[in-house]
C-alpha positions as CSV (number, residue, x, y, z in Angstrom):
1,X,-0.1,-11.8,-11.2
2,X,2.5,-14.4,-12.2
3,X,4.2,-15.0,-15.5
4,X,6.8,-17.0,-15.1
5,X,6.2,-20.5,-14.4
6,X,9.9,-21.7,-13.7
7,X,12.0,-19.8,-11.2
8,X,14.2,-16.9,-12.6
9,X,17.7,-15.8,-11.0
10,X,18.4,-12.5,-10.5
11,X,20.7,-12.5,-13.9
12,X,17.2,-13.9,-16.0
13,X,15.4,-11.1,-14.7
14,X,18.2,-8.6,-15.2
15,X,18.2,-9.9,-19.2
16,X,14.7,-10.5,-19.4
17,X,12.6,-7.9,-22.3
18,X,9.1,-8.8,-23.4
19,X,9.2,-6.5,-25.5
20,X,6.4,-4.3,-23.5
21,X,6.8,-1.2,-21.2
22,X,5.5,-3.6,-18.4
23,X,7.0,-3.3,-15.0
24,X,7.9,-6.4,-13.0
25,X,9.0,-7.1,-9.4
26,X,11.7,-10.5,-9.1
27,X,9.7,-12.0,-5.8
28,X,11.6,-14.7,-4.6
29,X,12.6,-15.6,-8.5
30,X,9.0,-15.5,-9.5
31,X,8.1,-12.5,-11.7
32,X,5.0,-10.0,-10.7
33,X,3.5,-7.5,-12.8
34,X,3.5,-4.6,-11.4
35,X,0.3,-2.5,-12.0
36,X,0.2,1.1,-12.9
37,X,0.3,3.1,-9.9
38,X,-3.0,4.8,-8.9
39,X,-3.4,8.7,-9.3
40,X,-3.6,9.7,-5.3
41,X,-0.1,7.4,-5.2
42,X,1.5,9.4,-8.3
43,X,0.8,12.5,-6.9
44,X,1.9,11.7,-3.6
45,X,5.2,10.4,-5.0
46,X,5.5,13.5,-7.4
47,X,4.9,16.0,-4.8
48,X,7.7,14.3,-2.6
49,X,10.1,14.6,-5.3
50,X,9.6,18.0,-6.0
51,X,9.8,19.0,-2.4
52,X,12.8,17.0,-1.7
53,X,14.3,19.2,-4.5
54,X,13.4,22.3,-2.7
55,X,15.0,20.8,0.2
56,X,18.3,21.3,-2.1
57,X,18.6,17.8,-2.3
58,X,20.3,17.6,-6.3
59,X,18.1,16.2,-9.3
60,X,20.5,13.3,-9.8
61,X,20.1,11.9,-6.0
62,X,16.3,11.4,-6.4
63,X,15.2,8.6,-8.3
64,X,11.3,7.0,-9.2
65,X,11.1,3.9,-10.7
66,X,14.8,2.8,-10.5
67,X,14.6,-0.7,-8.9
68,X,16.6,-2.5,-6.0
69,X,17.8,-5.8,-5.7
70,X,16.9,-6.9,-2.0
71,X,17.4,-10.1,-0.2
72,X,14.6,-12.7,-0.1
73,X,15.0,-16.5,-0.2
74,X,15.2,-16.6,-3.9
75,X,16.3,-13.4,-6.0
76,X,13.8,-10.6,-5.7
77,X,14.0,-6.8,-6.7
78,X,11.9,-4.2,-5.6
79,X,10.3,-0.5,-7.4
80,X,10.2,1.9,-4.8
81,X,8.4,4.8,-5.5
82,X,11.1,7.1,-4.9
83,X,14.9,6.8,-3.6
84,X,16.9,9.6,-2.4
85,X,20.6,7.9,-3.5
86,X,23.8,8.6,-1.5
87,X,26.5,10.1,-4.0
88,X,28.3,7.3,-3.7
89,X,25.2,5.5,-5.4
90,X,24.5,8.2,-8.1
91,X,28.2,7.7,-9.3
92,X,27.4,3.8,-9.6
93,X,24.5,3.7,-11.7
94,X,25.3,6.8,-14.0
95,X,27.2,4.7,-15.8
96,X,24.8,1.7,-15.6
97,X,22.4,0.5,-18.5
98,X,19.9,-0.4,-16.4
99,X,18.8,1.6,-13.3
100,X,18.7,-0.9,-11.0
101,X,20.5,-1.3,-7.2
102,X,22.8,-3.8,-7.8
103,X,23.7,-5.9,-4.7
104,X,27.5,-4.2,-4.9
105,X,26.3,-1.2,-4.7
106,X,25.9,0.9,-1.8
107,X,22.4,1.6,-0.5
108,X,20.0,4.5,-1.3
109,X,19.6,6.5,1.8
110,X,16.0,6.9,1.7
111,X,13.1,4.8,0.4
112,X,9.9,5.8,-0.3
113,X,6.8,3.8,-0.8
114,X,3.5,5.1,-0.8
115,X,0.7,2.6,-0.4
116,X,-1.5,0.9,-2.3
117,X,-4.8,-0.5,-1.8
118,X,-4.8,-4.2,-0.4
119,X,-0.8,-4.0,-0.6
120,X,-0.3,-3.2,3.1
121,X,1.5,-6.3,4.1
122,X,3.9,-5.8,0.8
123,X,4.8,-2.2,2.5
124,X,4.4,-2.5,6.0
125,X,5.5,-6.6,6.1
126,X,7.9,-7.7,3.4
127,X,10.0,-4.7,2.4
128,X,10.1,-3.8,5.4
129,X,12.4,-6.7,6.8
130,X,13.8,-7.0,3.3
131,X,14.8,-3.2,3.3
132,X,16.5,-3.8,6.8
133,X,18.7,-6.3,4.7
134,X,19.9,-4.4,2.4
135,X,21.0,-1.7,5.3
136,X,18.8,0.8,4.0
137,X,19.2,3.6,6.6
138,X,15.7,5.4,6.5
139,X,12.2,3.7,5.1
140,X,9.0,5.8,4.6
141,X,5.5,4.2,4.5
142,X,3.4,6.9,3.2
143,X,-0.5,5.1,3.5
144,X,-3.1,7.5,2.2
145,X,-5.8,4.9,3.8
146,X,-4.7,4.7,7.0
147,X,-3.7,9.3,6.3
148,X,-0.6,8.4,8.1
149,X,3.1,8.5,7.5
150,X,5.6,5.8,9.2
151,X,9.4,6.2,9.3
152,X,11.7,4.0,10.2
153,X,14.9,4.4,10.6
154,X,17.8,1.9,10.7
155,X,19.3,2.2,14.3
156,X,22.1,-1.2,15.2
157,X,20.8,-3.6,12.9
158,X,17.0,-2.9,13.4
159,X,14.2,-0.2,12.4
160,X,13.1,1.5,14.9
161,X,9.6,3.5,14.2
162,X,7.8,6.5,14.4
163,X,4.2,7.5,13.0
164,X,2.7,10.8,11.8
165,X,-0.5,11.6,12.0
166,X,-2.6,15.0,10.6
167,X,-0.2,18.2,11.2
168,X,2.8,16.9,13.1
169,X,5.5,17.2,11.5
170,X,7.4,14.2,10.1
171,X,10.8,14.4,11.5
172,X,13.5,12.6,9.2
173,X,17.1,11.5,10.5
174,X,18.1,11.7,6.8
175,X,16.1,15.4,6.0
176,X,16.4,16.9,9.6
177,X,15.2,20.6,8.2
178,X,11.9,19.3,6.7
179,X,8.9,21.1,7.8
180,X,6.8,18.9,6.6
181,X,3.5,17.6,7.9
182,X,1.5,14.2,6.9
183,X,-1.7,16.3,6.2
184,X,0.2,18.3,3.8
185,X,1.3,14.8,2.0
186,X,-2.0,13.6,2.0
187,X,-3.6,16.7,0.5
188,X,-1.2,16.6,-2.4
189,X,-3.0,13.7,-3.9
190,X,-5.9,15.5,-4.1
């Protein structure tokens, strides 16, 4: 859904308040509502976070809803729903007013996006190439549809992939100790 009729830059949308707890996406300078996320997609996101902290990764490294400024043909951010950030990153945007992945900044590590329904192309298509961009080193597409979990992983300037179906575990360049399995992902939205 579209708001803005003329094209915003990246430093509009950076400024711009309606006054509302609405959450936007920048698409190619054009501003998107973004809806609210579904249960099965919360849970899924919440569940991750919380095991990625058992994994000993520190509170301050993971992120949800913190945004990223990603190349597209006009200015365009993106709302992951979850970022592990390198420390590098975490030191950049503590002191930041707005949490948002500023091109100048390094990127996050790890990307996580579960899903939604009718948003596969989004996912799968167009962050995909606009993740590679911004030299994101390892992309999860966790689809609860499809019960699958795709990682790619950022190997001389392209993503290469690998899926994860039922109980195989989901082996992670970035989190090589996870033991992990897509089925367990899947049944924490439930």
């Amino acid at each position: 859904m579209s708001l803005a009729a003329k094209t915003m830059t990246l430093e509009d949308y950076l400024n711009y308040d309606d006054g509302t707890d609405t959450q936007y996406e920048l698409v190619n300078g054009e501003l998107i509502v973004m809806p609210p996320e579904s249960e099965l997609n919360r849970r899924i996101a919440t569940f991750l976070f919380a095991y990625f902290l058992q994994q000993g990764i520190p509170p301050y490294r993971l992120t949800m809803k913190t945004e990223i400024v990603v190349s597209g043909s006009r200015a365009t951010t993106r709302l992951p729903d979850l970022m592990v950030l390198s420390e590098e990153l975490a030191t950049a945007l503590s002191g930041a007013s707005r949490s948002t992945v500023i091109a100048d900044m390094p990127p996050p590590i790890l990307v996580v996006e579960v899903v939604s329904p009718n948003q596969e192309n989004r996912d799968y298509r167009y962050k995909r190439s606009e993740y590679a961009a911004r030299g994101i080193a390892e992309y999860w597409i966790v689809d609860p549809m499809q019960q699958r979990v795709t990682v790619l992983e950022w190997v001389d300037g392209l993503y290469e992939e690998q899926v994860f179906q039922g109980d195989e575990r989901i082996i992670s360049p970035t989190l090589p100790n996870l033991e992990l399995t897509t089925e367990r992902v899947m049944n924490a939205g439930r």
